[in-house]
C-alpha positions in Angstrom: 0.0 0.0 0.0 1.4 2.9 -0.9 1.4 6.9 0.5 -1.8 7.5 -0.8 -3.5 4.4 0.9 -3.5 2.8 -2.8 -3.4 -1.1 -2.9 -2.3 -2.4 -6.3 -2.4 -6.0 -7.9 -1.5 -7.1 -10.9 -3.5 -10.2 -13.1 -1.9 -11.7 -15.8 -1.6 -9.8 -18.5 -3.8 -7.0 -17.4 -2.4 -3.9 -15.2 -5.2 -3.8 -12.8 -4.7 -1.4 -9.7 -6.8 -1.3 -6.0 -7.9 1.2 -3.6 -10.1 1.2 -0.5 -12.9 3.5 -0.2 -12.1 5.8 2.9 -15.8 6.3 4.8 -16.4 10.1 3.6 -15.6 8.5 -0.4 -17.9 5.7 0.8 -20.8 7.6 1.6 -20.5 9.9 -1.4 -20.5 6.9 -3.7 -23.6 5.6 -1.6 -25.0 8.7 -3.0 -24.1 7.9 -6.5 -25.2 4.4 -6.6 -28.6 5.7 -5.0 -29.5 7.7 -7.7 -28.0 5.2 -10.6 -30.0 2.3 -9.2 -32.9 3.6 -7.2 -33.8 3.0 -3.5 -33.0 -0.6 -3.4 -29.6 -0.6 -4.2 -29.1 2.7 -1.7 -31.2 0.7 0.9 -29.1 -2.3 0.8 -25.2 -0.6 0.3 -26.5 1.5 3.6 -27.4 -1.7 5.7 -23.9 -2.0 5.9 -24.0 1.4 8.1 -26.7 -0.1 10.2 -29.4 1.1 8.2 -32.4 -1.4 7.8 -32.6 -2.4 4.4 -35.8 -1.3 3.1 -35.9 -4.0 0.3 -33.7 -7.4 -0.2 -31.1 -7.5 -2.8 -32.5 -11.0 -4.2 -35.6 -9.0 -5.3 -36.6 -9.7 -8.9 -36.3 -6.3 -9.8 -32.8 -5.4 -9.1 -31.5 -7.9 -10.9 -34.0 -6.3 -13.8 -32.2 -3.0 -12.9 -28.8 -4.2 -12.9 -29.8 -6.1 -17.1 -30.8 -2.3 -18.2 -27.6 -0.3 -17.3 -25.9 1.7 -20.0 -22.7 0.3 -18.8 -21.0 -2.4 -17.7 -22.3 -3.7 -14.2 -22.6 -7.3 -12.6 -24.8 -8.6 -9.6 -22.6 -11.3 -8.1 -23.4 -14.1 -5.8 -21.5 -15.6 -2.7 -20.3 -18.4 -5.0 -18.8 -15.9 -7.5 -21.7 -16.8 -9.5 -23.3 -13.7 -11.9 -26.3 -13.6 -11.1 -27.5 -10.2 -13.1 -25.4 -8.4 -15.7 -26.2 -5.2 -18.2 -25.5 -5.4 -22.1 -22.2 -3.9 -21.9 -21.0 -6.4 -19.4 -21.2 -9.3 -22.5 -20.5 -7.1 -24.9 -16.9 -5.9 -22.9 -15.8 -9.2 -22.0 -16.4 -7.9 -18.7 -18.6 -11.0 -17.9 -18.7 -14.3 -20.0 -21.7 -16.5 -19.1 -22.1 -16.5 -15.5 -19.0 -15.6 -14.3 -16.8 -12.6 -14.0 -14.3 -12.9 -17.3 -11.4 -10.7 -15.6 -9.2 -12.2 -13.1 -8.3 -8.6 -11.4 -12.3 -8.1 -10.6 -12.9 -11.7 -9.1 -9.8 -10.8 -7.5 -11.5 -7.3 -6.1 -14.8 -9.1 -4.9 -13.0 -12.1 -3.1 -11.4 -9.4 -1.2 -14.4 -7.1 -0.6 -16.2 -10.7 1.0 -13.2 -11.1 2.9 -13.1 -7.3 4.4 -16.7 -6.4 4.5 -15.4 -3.3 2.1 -16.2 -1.4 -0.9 -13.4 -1.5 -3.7 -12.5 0.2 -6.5 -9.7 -1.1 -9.2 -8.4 -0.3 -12.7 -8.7 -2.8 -15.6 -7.2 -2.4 -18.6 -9.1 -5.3 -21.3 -8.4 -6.5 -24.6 -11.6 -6.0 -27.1 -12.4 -9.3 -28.8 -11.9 -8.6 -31.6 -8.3 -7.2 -30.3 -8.1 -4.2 -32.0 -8.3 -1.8 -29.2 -8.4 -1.5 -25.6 -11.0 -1.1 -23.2 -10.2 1.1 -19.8 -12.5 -0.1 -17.1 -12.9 1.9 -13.5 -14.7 -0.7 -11.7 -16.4 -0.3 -8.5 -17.0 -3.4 -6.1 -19.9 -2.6 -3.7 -20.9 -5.4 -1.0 -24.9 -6.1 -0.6 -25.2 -8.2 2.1 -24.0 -11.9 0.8 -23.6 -10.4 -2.7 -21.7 -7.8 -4.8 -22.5 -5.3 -6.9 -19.9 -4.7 -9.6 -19.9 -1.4 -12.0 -17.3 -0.2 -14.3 -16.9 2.8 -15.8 -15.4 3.0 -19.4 -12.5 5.2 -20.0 -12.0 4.1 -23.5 -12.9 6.9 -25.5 -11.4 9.0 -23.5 -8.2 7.3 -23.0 -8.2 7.1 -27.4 -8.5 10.6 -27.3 -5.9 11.3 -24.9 -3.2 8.8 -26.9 -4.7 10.9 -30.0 -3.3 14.6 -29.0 -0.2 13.0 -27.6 0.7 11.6 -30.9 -0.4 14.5 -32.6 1.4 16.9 -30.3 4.8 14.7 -31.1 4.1 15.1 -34.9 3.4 18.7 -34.9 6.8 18.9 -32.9 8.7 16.7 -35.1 7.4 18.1 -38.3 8.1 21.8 -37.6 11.7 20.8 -37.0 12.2 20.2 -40.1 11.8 23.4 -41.8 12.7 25.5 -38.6 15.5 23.9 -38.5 16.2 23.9 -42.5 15.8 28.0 -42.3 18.1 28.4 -39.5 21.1 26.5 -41.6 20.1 28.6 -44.3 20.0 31.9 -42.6 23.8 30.7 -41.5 24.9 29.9 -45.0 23.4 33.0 -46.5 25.6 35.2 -43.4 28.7 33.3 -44.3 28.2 33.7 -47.9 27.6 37.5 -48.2 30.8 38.5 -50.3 29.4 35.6 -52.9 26.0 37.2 -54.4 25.6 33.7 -56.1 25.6 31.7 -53.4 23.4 34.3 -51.6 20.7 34.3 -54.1 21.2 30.3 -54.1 20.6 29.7 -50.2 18.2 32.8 -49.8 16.0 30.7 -52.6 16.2 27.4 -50.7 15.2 29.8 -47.6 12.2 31.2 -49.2 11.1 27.9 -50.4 11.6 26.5 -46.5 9.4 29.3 -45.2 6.4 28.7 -47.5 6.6 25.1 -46.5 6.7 26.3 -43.0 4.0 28.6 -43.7 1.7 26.0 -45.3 2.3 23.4 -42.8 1.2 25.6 -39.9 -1.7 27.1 -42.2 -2.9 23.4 -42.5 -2.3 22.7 -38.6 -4.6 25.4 -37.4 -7.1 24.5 -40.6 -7.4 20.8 -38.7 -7.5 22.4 -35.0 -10.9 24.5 -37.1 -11.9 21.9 -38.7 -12.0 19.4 -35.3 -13.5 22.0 -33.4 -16.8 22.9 -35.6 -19.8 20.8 -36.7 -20.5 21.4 -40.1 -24.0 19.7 -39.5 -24.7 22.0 -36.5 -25.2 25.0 -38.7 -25.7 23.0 -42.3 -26.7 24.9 -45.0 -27.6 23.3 -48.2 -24.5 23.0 -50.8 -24.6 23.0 -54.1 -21.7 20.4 -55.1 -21.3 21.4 -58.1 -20.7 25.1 -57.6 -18.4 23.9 -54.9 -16.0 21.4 -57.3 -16.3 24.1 -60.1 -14.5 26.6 -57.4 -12.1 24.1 -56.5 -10.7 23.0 -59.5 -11.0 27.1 -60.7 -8.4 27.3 -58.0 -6.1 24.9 -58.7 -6.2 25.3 -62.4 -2.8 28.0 -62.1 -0.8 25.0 -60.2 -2.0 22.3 -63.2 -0.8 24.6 -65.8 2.4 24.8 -63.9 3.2 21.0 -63.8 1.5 20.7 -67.2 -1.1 18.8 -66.4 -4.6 18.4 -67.9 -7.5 18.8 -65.2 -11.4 18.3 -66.2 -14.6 18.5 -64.3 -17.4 16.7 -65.1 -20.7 17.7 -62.9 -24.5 16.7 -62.5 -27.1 18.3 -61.4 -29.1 17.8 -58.3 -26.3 17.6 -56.1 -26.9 19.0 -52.7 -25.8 17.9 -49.3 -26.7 19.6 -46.1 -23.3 21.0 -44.3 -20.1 23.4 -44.5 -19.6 24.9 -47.7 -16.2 26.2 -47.0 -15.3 22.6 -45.2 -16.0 20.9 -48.9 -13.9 23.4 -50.8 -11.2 22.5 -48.6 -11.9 18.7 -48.7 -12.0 18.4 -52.8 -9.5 21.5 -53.0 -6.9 19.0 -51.0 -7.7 16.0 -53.3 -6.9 17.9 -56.3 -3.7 19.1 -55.4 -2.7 16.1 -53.7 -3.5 14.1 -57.5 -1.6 17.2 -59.4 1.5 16.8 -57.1 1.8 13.0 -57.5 1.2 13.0 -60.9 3.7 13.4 -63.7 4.3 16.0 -66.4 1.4 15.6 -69.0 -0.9 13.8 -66.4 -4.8 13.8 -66.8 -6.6 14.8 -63.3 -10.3 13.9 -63.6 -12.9 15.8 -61.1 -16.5 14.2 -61.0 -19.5 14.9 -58.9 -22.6 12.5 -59.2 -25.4 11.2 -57.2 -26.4 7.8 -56.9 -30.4 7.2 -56.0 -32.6 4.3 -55.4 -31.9 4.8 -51.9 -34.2 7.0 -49.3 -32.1 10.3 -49.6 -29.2 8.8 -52.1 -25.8 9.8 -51.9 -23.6 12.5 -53.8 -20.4 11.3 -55.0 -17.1 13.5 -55.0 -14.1 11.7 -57.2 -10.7 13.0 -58.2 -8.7 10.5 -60.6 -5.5 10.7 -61.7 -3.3 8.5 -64.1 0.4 9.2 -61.2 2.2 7.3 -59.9 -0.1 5.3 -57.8 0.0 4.1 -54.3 1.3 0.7 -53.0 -0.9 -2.0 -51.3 1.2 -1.8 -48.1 0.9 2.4 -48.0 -2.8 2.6 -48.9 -4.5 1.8 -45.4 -2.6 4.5 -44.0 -2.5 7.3 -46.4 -5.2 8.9 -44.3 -3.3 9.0 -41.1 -1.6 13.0 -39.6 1.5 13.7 -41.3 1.9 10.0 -42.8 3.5 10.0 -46.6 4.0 7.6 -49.1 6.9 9.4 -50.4 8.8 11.8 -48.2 10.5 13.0 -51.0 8.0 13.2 -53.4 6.3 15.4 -50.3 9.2 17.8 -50.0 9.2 18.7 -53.3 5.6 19.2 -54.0 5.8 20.8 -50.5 3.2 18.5 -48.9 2.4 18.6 -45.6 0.9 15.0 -44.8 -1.9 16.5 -43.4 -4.0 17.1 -46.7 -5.7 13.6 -46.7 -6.6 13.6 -42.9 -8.1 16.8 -43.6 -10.4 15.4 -46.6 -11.6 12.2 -44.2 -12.1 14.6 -40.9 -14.4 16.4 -43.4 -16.1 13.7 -45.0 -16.8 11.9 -41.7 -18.1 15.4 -40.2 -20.8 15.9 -43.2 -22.4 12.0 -42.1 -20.1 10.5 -44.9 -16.8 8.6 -45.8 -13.9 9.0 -47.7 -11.9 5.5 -49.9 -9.3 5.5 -52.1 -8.4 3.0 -55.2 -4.7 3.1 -56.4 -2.3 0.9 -58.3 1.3 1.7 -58.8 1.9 3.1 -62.4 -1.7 3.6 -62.9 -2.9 6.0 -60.7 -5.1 6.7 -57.9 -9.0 7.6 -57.6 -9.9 9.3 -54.6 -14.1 9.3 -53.5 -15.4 11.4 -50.9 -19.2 9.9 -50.2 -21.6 12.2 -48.4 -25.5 11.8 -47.6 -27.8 13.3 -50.5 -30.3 16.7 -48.8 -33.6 15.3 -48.7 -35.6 16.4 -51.4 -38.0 18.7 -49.4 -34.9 20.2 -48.1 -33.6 21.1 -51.5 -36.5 22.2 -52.9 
């Protein structure tokens, strides 16, 4: 036990950590329990203050009560046995059949029978399907001969927490670059300034570094905007078309640049409920992601359509190009912050690898979903998929 009166086991496998509830904590979480599971439970978790129970904990009812929680929760009986557990207890791996599925809770309630006292302990539990992690606070509360067991999950909010972390480490790392690319720069250009050559050479290279640093952090706070607004919130119906015919108006200069021959191809009818400025960005980032991986005389192909026989239908956003593709083994991940196919490529087309994360933040936020199709030496296609506006909306 450590300083902070902190008791911690470990099961196999699974960091698990317990505490004792001092009595002001205890009768606090009475409290809570009381309201999250009516009178009974309060009545029963209060007997063991010398309080008559008003009700018995073997009542049909509780065990009804305990079936319809929102989270994961377990009646157990003096046998280990699970008498009572919600939805989210199966669905967890929390509970499997009639017993408790985690060896660091059977753990918790042994003990509780043995002391007579409430417990609380952290679980950390595979998923089933092992892709993720489930974060389980779990609360051990003795009712008479039995235990009431409830966990709250920290999963989302443990995600979101790994989520900024990483992001906060890439932001980091990627601003070194340049930052650190203008500084060498800035030294060559000072050492050089009897040679006008050289100076024009490095103060290029240092102009070039600064717009890269200028877009990256442009595209950084665009992200930080983009997470923190709900395009549905304050949805306004969107023409599509007008949208892609902006979009590729804007990108036409950097196609003529790299020579490359971009077409739009547009029907009508397509309206979606949501963020007209978030789009432009969304489609705007596709096409200058396909120009910038595509070579000198490349086609780019820009096509909005809408596919019905469904309730609403869906409007289709694609941007094809006939580049260098993408391999099988980069494809999954080409949507991730700051990840690149080619870092090089990236450098000189001044990418950011935040582009494509931007275009699936934005797709996801209108109620839709971004794919991609590539093959290496053939191109990619890239096919933002957003809900269709109701016809009474868009009339």
């Amino acid at each position: 036990m450590d300083a902070c009166g902190l008791q911690r086991r470990k099961a196999p496998g699974r960091p698990v950590s317990i505490r004792r509830v001092n009595s002001t904590a205890l009768v606090l979480f009475a409290a809570a329990v009381g309201a999250l599971l009516g009178a009974a439970f309060a009545a029963a978790f209060l007997s063991r203050r010398n309080v008559a129970p008003v009700i018995a904990p073997t009542e049909p009812h509780i065990t009804t009560v305990v079936e319809h929680l929102h989270a994961p929760a377990a009646l157990v009986g003096e046998h280990d046995e699970v008498l009572a557990a919600s939805s989210p207890a199966h669905a967890t791996g929390f509970v499997l059949g009639t017993r408790l599925a985690l060896p660091g809770v059977l753990e918790a309630v042994r003990s509780a029978r043995a002391d007579s006292t409430p417990l609380e302990l952290i679980v950390e539990q595979p998923s089933r399907r092992g892709s993720e992690t489930h974060y389980l606070n779990v609360h051990v509360i003795p009712l008479d001969d039995r235990f009431l067991v409830l966990a709250d999950d920290h999963s989302a909010q443990q995600r979101f927490d790994a989520t900024r972390r990483d992001f906060v480490a890439n932001v980091t790392h990627e601003l070194k670059t340049p930052i650190g690319a203008i500084t060498l720069l800035a030294d060559a250009i000072h050492g050089a300034a009897d040679d006008e050559r050289s100076v024009r050479r490095f103060s290029g290279k240092l102009r070039t570094e600064a717009g890269r640093l200028d877009q990256l952090v442009s595209q950084i706070i665009a992200l930080s905007q983009l997470q923190s607004e709900d395009p549905l919130l304050g949805a306004e119906l969107i023409d599509v078309e007008e949208v892609a015919e902006a979009a590729v108006e804007r990108a036409t200069a950097l196609a003529q640049a790299r020579d490359v021959r971009l077409t739009l191809r547009t029907s009508s009818g397509c309206v979606v409920l949501g963020d007209e400025r978030q789009l432009g960005v969304a489609i705007g980032n596709l096409i200058e992601n396909a120009i910038a991986y595509s070579e000198v005389g490349a086609r780019v192909a820009v096509t909005v359509t809408r596919v019905v026989g469904e309730a609403t239908g869906r409007v289709l956003i694609a941007v094809s190009d006939n580049g260098i593709g993408i391999a099988a083994d980069d494809l999954p991940r080409i949507f991730e912050r700051f990840y690149r196919v080619s870092y090089d490529r990236s450098r000189a087309s001044g990418g950011t690898g935040l582009g494509l994360s931007i275009v699936k933040h934005v797709a996801e936020a209108h109620g839709g979903e971004v794919s991609a199709w590539s093959k290496p030496g053939e191109g990619s296609t890239f096919t933002i998929t957003i809900p269709a506006a109701q016809q009474t909306e868009a009339s």
